[in-house]
C-alpha positions, 0 to 999 in steps of 0.5 A, a space after each residue: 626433364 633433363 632438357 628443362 633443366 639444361 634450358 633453365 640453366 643456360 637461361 640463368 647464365 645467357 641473363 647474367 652479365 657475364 664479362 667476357 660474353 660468352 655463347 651458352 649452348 645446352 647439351 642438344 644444342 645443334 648451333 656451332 662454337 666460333 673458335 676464338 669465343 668464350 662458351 659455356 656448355 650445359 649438360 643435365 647427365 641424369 635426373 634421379 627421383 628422391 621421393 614424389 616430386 623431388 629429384 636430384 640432377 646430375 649437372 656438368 657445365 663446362 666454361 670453354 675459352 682461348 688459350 690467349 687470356 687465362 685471367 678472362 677465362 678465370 673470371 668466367 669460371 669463376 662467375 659462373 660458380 658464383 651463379 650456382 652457388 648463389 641463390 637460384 630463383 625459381 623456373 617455369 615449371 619446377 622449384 630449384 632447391 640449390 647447387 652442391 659442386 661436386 668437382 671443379 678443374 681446369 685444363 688446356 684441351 687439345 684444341 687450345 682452349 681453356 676448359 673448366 668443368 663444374 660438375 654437381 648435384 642440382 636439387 629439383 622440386 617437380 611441383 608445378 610454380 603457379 605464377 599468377 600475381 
């Protein structure tokens, strides 16, 4: 489960036009980061079932850039909460209910890099999308 939700989202933002493009990796990503990119990072920590098919997912995406452009860093982040807080369509498998942030906050790592982290609770509906027209 956790792997469909991190695909999911990671498709949500590798679809949008984000400016500046940003590489999308999940959380079991094995592809490597050029230093001087913008990326964002998915990671699905834990899914817990409420009751039947629906589950809450525990989801962490960080928006990573260098250090030389804090207005572009700061307008990735922000379209990417955009996205979550938006209305988020329906996936190959699952019903997402919608994104309530729990955390937001930006740093400068060790590295050099700009770093926000988006941390919340995704809602999920296990039921299978029939998509046939």
């Amino acid at each position: 489960m956790n792997q469909a939700i991190e695909d999911y989202l990671a498709g949500l933002f590798t679809a949008a036009t984000l400016v500046p493009a940003p590489a999308v990796f999940t959380g079991t990503s094995a592809a490597v980061r050029t230093p001087e990119s913008h990326a964002i990072l998915v990671l699905a920590d834990s899914i817990e079932n409420i009751v039947g098919p629906l589950h809450r997912a525990t989801v962490k995406i960080l928006v990573s850039s260098p250090t030389d452009n804090r207005s572009q860093h700061a307008a990735l982040a922000h379209a990417v909460k955009g996205i979550m807080e938006g209305a988020l369509p329906a996936a190959d498998g699952f019903h997402v209910g919608g994104f309530r942030t729990k955390a937001n906050s930006t740093a400068v790592t060790d590295d050099d890099r700009w770093l926000t982290t988006i941390e919340g609770i995704l809602g999920v509906d296990w039921t299978p999308v029939d998509n046939t027209p």
